[in-house]
N, C-alpha and C positions, 0 to 999 in steps of 0.2 A: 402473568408475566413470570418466566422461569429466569432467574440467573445466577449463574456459575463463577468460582473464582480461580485464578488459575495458578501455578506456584508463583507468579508475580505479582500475584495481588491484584490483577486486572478484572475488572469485572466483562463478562460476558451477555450480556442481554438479550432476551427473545426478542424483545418489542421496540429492539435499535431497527432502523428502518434500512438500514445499511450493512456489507455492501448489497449494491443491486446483482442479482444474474445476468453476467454478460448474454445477451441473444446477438449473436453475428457470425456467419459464417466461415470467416477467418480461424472460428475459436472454438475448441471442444471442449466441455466441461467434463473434468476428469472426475472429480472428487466433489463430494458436497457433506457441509460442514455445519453445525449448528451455528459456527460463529463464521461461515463467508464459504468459498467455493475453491479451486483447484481447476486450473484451465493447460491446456495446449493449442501454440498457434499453429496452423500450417506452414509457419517456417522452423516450426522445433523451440519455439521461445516456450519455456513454463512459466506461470502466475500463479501465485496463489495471493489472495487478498480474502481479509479478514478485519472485523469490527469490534472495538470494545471502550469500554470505559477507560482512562487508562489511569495510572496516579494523580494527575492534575484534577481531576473528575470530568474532564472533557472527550468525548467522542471520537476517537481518529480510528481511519482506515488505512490500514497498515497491506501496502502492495509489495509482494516480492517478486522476484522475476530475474528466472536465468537461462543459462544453457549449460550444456553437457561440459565442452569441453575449452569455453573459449568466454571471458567476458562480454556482455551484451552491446551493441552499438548504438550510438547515440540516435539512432533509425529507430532502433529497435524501442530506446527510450522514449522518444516523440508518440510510435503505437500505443506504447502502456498508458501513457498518459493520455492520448485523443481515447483509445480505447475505453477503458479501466480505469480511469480517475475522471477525465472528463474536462469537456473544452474549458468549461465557467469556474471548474475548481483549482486548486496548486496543488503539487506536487512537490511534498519538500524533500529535499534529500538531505542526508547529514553526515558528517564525518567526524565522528566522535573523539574524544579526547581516548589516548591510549587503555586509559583506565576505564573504558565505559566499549570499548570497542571489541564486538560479538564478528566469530567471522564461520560458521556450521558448513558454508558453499564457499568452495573459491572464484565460483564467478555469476555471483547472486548480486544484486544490488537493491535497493530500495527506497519506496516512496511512503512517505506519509502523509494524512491528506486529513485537516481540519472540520468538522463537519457542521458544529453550530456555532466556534468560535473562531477569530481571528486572531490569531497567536503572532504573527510579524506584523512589524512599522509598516508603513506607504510609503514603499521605493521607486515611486513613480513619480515622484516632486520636483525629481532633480537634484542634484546637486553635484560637488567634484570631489575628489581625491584628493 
């Protein structure tokens, strides 16, 4: 088992099982990565997803995913995630407090996606406002 740390402290693991290789025809893989892969759709959409340990010590896959010249569409968001995260998983997205908030693309967005833990309540209960 090889692993790497990276300037955040992240561990990177050989023997994480994740992410998987997208295989589907929509998708070329561009790039491949000790820690996940680098994709292009046939509609011009980029992904790259990537797996590590993070500070919590828990596992998440970290999906980014944009375009050239235009933020992604909520289309576009539905693909990434039936794609590249997957029907059974979440996809969480965050909007960070100003102080914590990384912006490298202007029209990048991204998902994070839990892998052997459950990090959110059961909002499935119900309840009101």
């Amino acid at each position: 088992m090889k692993s790497i740390r990276d300037e955040k402290n992240r561990v990177f693991d050989s023997s994480i099982p994740y992410p998987k290789k997208i295989l589907n025809p929509a998708v070329r893989v561009i790039k491949e990565a000790a820690d996940g892969y680098g994709y292009q759709t046939l509609n011009g959409l980029f992904v790259i997803q990537s797996a590590a340990v993070e500070k919590d010590g828990n596992v998440w896959i970290h999906t980014s995913f944009s375009r050239k010249s235009r933020m992604p569409t909520y289309d576009d968001m539905a693909m990434v995630k039936r794609l590249f995260v997957g029907e059974d998983s979440k996809a969480i997205m965050i909007f960070p407090d100003r102080a914590h908030h990384v912006n490298l693309h202007e029209f990048c967005l991204h998902f994070f996606t839990p892998v052997y833990h459950e990090p959110l309540p059961e909002f499935s209960l119900g309840g009101t406002l």
